[in-house]
C-alpha positions, 0 to 999 in steps of 0.5 A, a space after each residue: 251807647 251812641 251819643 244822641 245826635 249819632 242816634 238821630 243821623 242813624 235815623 235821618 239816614 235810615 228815612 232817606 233809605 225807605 223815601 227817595 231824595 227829591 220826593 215831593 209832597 202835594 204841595 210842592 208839586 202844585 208849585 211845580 205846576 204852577 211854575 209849568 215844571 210839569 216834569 217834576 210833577 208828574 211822578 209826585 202827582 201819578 204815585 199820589 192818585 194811584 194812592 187814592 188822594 183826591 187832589 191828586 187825582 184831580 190834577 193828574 185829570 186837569 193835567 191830560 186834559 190839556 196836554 201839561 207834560 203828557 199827551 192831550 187825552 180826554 179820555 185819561 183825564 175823565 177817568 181820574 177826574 171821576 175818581 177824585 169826584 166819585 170822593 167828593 171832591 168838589 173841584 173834581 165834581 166841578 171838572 167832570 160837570 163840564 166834560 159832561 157839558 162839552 162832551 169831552 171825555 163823556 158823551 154830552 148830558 147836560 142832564 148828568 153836568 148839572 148834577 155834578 155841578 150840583 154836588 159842588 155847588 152844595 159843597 160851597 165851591 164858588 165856580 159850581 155855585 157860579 154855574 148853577 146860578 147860570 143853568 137857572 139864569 137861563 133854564 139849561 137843564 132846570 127850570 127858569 128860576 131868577 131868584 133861584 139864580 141870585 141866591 146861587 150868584 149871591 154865595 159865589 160873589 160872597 167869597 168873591 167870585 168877580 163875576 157872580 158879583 157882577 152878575 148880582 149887580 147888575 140882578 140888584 140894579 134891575 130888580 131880577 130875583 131881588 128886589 131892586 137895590 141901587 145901593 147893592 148894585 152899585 156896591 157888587 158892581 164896584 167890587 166885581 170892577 176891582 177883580 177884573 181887567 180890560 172889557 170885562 172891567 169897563 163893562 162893569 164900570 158902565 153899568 155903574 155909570 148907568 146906575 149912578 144917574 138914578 142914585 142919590 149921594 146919600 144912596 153913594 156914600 153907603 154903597 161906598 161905605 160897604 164896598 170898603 167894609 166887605 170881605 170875602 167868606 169862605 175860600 176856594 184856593 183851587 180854581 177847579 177848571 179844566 182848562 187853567 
């Protein structure tokens, strides 16, 4: 009888024999993507879509769109993004919203991205919930709706979505779909400061400073008291945008 450990390199070797070297689970070739070793991850992601995996899928579709290891095709990006959305994916469905929306890979329906938006956005996925909040900020595809709008802004900045906070901050400082809060504007104001850089971030700080004027210390103190008390519910570790 073989000794035991003889035992296990007979079946270590007999793996590598069925699973070749170097193979690389999903996992790894996101780290390759993210790394833009697109070569690596290319095989690992084709053979892992061509099995039905809907991450997979989607970043196959995220990586013909923007032309990462292969040539640029709308087209080819659409139709893995659909497979994976058509599982429910909710990055997917979020992606093939917006091709519906720019008329990339689909013919524009604004009417078909809203509800392949909707899909992820009920999913919880924090970019969808973002954009549905939008359509109904502006009236694109659904009808005008401001408080429809901050419940949909509200569930994006609560997993920290920076600028669904800004959105709801500046909502809560003028009294549009909630009603008028210096103390929450000044906190989701803050916080979506804190996530952003540059324009974006000085924008957010002067309209806190504009707030300021009208806010008591009192009404300060507790808004700075929930800004450090706040944590973020639910994660989204996959960005779900086709162009990342």
């Amino acid at each position: 009888m073989q000794p035991g450990w003889m035992r296990l390199c007979v079946f270590l070797a007999a793996l590598e024999l069925v699973q070749p070297l170097g193979a690389l689970p999903l996992e790894d070739a996101k780290s390759a993507l993210a790394r833009a070793d697109y070569s690596s991850a290319l095989p690992v992601l084709r053979g892992l879509a061509e099995q039905g995996n809907a991450e997979a899928q989607c970043e196959l579709g995220a990586m013909y769109w923007n032309g990462h290891g292969v040539a640029k095709d709308y087209d080819e990006a659409v139709r893995w993004i659909r497979r994976a959305a058509e599982q429910g994916f909710p990055p997917a469905e979020h992606d093939l919203g917006i091709s519906y929306r720019d008329g990339l890979g689909n013919a524009k329906d604004d009417a078909l991205a809203f509800e392949w938006n909707r899909k992820a956005a009920e999913q919880g996925f924090a970019p969808a919930e973002h954009n549905l909040a939008s359509r109904y900020m502006g009236g694109r595809a659904v009808p005008r709706d401001e408080t429809q709008a901050a419940q949909w802004f509200r569930k994006a900045a609560d997993q920290g979505w920076v600028n669904s906070m800004g959105a709801l901050g500046i909502m809560y400082a003028q009294g549009r779909g909630v009603s008028a809060s210096t103390v929450e504007a000044y906190k989701w104001l803050t916080l979506a400061a804190e996530g952003m850089q540059g324009s974006e971030r000085e924008k957010m700080l002067a309209a806190r400073d504009q707030l300021t004027k009208g806010i008591t210390p009192a009404e300060t103190e507790q808004a700075k008291q929930l800004v450090q008390s706040w944590k973020p519910i639910g994660a989204n570790d996959h960005a779900g945008y086709l162009k990342r």
